[in-house]
MOPAC internal coordinates of N, CA, C and O (Angstrom, degrees):
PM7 1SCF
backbone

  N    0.0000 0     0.00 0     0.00 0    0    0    0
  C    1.4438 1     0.00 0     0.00 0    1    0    0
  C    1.5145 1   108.56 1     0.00 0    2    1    0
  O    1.2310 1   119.85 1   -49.15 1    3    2    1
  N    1.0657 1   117.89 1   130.85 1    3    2    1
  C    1.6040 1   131.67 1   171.12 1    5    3    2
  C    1.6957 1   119.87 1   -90.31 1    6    5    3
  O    1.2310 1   123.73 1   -71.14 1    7    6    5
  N    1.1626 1   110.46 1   108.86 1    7    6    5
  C    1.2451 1   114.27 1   145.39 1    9    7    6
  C    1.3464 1   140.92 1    -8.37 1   10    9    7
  O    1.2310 1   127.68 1   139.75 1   11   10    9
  N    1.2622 1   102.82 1   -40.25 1   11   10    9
  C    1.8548 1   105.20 1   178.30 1   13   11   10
  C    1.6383 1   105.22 1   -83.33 1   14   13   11
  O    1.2310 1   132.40 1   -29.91 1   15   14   13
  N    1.2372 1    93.65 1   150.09 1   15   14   13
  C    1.3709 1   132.45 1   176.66 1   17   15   14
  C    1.2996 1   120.27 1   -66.87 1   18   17   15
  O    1.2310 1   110.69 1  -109.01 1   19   18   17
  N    1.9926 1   135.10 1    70.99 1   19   18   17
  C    1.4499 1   160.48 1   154.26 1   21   19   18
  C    1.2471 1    88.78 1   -11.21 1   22   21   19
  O    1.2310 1   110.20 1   -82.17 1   23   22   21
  N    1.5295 1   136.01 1    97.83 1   23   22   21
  C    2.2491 1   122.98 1   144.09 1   25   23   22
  C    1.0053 1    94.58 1  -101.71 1   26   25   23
  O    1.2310 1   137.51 1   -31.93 1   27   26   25
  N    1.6603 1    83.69 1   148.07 1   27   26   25
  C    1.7534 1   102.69 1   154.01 1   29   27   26
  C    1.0316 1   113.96 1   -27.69 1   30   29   27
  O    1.2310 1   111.22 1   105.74 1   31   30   29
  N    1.3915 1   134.13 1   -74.26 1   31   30   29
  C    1.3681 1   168.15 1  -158.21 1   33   31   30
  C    1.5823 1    93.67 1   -32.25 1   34   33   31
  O    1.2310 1   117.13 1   118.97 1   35   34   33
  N    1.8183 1   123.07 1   -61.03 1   35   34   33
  C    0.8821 1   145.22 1  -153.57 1   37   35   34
  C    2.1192 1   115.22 1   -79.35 1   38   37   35
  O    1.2310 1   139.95 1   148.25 1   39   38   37
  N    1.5569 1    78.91 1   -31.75 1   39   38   37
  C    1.8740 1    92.68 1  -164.17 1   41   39   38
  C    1.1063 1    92.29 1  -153.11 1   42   41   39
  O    1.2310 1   121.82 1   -28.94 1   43   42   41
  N    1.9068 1   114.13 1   151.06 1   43   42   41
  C    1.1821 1   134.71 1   175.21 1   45   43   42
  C    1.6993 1   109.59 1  -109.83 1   46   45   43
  O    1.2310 1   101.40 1   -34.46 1   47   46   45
  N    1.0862 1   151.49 1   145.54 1   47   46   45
  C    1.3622 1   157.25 1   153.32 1   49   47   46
  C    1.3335 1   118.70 1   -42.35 1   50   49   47
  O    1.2310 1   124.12 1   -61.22 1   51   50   49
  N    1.6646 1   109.69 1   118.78 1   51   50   49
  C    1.7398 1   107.97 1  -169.23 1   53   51   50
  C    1.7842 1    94.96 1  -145.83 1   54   53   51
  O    1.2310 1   124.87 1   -28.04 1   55   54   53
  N    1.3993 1   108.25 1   151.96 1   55   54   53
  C    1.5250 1   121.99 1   179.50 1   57   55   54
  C    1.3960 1   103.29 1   -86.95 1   58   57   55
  O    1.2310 1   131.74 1   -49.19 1   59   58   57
  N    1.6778 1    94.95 1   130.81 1   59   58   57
  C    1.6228 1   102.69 1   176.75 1   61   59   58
  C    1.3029 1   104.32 1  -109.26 1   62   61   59
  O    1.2310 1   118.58 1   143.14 1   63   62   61
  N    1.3939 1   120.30 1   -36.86 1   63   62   61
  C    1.6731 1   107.27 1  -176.46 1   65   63   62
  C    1.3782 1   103.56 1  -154.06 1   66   65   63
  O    1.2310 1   122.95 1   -41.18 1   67   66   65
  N    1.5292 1   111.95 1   138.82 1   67   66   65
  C    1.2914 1    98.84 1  -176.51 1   69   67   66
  C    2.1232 1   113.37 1  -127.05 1   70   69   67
  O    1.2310 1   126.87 1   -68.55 1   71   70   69
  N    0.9641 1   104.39 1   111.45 1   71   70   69
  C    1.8144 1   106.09 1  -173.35 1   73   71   70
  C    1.7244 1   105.26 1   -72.62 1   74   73   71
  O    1.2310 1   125.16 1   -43.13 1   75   74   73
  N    1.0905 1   107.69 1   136.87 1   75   74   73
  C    1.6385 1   119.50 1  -178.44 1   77   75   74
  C    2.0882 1   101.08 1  -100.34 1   78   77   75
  O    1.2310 1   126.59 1   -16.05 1   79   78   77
  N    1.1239 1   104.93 1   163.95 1   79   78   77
  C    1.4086 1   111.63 1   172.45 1   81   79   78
  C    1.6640 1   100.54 1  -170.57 1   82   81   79
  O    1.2310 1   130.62 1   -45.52 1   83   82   81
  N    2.0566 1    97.12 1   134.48 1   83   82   81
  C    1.4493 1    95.37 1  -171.48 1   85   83   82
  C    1.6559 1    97.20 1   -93.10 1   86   85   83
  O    1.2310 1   127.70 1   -14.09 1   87   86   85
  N    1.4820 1   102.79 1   165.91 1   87   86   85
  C    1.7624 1   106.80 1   166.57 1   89   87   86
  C    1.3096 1   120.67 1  -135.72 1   90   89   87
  O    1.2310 1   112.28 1   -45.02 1   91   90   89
  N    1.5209 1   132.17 1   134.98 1   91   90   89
  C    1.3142 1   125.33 1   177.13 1   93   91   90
  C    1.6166 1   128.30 1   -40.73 1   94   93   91
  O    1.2310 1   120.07 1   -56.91 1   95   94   93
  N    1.0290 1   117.47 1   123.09 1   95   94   93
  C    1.6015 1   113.66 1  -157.58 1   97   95   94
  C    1.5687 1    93.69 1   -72.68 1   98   97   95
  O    1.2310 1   109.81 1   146.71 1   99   98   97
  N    1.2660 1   136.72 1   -33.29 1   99   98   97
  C    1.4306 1   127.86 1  -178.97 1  101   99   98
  C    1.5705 1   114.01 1   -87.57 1  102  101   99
  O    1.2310 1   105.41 1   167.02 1  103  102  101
  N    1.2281 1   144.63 1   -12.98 1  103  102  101
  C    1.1916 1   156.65 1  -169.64 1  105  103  102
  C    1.4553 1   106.75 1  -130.11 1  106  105  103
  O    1.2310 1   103.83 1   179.42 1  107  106  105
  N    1.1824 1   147.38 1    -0.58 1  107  106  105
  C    1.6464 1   141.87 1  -153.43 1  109  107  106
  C    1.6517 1   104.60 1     7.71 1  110  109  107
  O    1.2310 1   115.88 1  -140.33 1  111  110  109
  N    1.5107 1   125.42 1    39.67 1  111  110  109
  C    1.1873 1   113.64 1   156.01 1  113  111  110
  C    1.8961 1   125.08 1   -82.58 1  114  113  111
  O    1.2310 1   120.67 1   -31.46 1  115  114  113
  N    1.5489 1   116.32 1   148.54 1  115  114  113
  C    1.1988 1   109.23 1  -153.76 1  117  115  114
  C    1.8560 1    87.35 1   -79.89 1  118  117  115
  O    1.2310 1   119.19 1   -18.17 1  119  118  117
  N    1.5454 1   119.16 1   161.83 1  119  118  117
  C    1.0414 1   120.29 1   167.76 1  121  119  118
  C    1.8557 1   105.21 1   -84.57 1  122  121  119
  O    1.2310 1   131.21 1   -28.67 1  123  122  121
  N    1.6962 1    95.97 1   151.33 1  123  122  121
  C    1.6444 1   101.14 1  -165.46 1  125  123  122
  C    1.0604 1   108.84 1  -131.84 1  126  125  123
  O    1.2310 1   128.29 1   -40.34 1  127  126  125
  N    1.2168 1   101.64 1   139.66 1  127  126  125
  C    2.2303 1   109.34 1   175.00 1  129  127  126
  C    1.6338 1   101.46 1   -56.32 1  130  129  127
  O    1.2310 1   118.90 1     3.90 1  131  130  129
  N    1.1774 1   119.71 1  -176.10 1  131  130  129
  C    1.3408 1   125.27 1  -175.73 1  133  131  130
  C    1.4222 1   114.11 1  -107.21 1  134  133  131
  O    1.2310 1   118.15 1  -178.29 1  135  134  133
  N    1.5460 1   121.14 1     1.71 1  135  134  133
  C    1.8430 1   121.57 1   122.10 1  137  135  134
  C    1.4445 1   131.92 1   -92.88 1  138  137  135
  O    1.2310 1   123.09 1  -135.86 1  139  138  137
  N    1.4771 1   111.69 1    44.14 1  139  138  137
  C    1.2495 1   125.39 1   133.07 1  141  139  138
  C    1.8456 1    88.45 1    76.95 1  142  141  139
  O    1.2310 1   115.77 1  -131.62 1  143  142  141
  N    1.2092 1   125.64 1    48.38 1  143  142  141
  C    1.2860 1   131.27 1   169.36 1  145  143  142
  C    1.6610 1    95.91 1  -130.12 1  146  145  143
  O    1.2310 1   130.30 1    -9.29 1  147  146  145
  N    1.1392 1    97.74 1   170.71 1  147  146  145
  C    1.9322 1   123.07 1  -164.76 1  149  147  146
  C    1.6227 1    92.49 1   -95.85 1  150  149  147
  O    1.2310 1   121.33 1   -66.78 1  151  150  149
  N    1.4845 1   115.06 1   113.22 1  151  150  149
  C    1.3931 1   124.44 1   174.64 1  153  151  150
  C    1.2776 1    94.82 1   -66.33 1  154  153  151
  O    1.2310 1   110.27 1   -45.50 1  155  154  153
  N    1.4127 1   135.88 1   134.50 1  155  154  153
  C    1.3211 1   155.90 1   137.19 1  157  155  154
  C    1.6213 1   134.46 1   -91.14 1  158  157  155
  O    1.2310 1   131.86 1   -61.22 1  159  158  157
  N    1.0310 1    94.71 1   118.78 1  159  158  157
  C    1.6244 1    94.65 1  -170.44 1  161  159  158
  C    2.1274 1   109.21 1  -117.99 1  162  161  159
  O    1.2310 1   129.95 1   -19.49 1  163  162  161
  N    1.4124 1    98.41 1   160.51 1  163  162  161
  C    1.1144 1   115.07 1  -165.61 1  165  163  162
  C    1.2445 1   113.13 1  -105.99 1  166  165  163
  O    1.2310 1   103.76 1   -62.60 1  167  166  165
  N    1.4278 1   147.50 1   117.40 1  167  166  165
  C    1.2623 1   138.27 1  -176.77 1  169  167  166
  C    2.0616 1   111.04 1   -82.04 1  170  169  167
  O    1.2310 1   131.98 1   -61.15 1  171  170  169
  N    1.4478 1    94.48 1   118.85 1  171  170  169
  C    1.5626 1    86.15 1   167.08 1  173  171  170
  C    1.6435 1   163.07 1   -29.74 1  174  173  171
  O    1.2310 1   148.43 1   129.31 1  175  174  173
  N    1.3564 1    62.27 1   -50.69 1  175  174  173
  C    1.8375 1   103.15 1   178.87 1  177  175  174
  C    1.1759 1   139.35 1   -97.40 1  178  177  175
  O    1.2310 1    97.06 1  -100.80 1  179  178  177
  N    1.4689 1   158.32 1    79.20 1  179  178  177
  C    1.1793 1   164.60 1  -148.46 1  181  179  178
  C    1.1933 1   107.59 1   -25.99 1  182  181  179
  O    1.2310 1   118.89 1   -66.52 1  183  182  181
  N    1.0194 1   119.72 1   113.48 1  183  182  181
  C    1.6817 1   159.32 1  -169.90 1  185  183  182
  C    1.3985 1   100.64 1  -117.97 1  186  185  183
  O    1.2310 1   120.76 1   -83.00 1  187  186  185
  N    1.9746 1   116.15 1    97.00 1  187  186  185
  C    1.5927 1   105.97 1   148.88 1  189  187  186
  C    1.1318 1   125.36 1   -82.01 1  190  189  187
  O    1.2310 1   130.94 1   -63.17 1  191  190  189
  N    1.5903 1    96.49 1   116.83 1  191  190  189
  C    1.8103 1   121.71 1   165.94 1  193  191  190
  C    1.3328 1   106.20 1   -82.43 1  194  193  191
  O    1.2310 1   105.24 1  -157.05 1  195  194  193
  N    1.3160 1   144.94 1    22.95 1  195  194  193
  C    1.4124 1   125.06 1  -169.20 1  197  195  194
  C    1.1906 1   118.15 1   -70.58 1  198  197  195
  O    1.2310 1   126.02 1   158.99 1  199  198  197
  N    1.6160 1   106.04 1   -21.01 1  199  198  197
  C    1.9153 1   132.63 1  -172.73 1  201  199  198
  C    1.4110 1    95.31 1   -41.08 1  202  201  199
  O    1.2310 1   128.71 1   120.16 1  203  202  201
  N    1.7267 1   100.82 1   -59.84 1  203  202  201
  C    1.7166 1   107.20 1  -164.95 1  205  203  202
  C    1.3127 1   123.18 1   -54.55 1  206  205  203
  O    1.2310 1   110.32 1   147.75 1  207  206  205
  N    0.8594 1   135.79 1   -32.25 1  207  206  205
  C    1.7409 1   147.08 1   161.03 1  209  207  206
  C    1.9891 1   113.34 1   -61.15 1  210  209  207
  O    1.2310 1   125.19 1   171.85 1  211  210  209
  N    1.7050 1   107.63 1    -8.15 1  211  210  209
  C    1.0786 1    87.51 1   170.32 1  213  211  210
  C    1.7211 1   121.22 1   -68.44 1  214  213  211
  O    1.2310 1   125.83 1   -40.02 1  215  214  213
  N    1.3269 1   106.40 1   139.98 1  215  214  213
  C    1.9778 1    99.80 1   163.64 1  217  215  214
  C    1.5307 1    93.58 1    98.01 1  218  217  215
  O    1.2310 1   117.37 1   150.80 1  219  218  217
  N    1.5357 1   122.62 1   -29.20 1  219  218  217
  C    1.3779 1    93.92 1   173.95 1  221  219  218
  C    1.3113 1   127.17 1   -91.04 1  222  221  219
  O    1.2310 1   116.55 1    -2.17 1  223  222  221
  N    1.3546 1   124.15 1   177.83 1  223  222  221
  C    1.1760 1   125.06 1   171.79 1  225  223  222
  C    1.8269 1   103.08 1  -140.55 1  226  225  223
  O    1.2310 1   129.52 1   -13.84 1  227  226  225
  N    1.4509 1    99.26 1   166.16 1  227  226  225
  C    1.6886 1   113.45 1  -167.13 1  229  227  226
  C    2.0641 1    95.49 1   -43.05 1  230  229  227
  O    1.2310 1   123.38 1   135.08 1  231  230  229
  N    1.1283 1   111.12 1   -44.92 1  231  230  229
  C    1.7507 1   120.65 1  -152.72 1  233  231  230
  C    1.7705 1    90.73 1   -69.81 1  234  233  231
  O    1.2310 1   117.10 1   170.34 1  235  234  233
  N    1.5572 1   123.13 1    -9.66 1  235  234  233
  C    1.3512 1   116.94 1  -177.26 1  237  235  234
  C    1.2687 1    96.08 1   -73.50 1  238  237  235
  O    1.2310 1   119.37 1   130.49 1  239  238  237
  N    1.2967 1   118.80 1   -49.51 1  239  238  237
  C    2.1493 1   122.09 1  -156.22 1  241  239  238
  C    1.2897 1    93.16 1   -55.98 1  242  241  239
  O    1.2310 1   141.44 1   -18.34 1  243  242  241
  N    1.9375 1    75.98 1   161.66 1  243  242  241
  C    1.6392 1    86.48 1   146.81 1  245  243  242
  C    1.6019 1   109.42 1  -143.54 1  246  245  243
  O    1.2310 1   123.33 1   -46.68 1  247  246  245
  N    1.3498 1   111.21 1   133.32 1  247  246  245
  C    1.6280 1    86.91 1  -167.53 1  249  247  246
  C    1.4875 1   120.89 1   -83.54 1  250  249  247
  O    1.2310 1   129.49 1   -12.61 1  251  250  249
  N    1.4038 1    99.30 1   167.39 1  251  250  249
  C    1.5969 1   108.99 1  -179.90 1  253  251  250
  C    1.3955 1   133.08 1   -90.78 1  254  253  251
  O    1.2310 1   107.00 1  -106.26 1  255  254  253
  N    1.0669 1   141.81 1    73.74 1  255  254  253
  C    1.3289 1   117.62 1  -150.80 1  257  255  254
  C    1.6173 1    95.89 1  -118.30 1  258  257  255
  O    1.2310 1   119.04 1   -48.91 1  259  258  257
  N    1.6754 1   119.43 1   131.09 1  259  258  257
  C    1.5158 1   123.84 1  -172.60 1  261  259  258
  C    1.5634 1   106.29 1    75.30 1  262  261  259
  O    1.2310 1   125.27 1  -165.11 1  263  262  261
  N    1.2045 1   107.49 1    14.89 1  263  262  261
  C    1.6687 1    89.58 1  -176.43 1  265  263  262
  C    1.7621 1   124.36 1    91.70 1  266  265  263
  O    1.2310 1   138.62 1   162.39 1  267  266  265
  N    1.4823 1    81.51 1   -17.61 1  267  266  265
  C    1.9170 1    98.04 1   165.75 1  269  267  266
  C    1.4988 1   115.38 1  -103.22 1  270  269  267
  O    1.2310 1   128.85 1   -27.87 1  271  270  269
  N    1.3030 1   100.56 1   152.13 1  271  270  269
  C    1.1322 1   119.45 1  -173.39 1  273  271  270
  C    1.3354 1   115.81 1   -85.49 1  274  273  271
  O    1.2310 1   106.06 1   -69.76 1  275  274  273
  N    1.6108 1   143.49 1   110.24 1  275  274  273
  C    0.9301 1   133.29 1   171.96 1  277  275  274
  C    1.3976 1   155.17 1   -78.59 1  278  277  275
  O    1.2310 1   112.31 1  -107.70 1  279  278  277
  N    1.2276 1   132.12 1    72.30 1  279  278  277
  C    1.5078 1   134.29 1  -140.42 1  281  279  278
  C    1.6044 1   106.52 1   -74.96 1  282  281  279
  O    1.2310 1   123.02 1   -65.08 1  283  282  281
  N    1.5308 1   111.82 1   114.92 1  283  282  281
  C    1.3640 1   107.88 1   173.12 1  285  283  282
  C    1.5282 1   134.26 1  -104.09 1  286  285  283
  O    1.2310 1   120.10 1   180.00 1  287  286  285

């Protein structure tokens, strides 16, 4: 994690990775590996996400660093 100070001003909001998960169409339960975790799958093929970044701005995030969430 860096010290400096993320503005709007500086950077715009962009998708780095995006995880898929299927769900039973009659139950919306997630489908599960057989230790009881949420199978996630990855799409191959270039998928524009740019949609998702509409409306936000930098002051929405929060960053992640180690897997933690960083509240600033």
């Amino acid at each position: 994690m860096s010290d400096k100070k993320i503005r709007d001003e500086d950077y715009c909001v962009a998708v780095w990775d995006v995880t898929f998960y299927l769900i039973d169409k009659e139950t919306d339960e997630p489908a599960m590996n057989d230790d009881g975790s949420v199978r996630e799958f990855h799409a191959d093929q270039h998928i524009d996400c740019s949609n998702l970044t509409d409306g936000l701005s930098v002051d929405d995030l929060e960053e992640i660093v180690s897997n933690e969430i960083v509240r600033s």
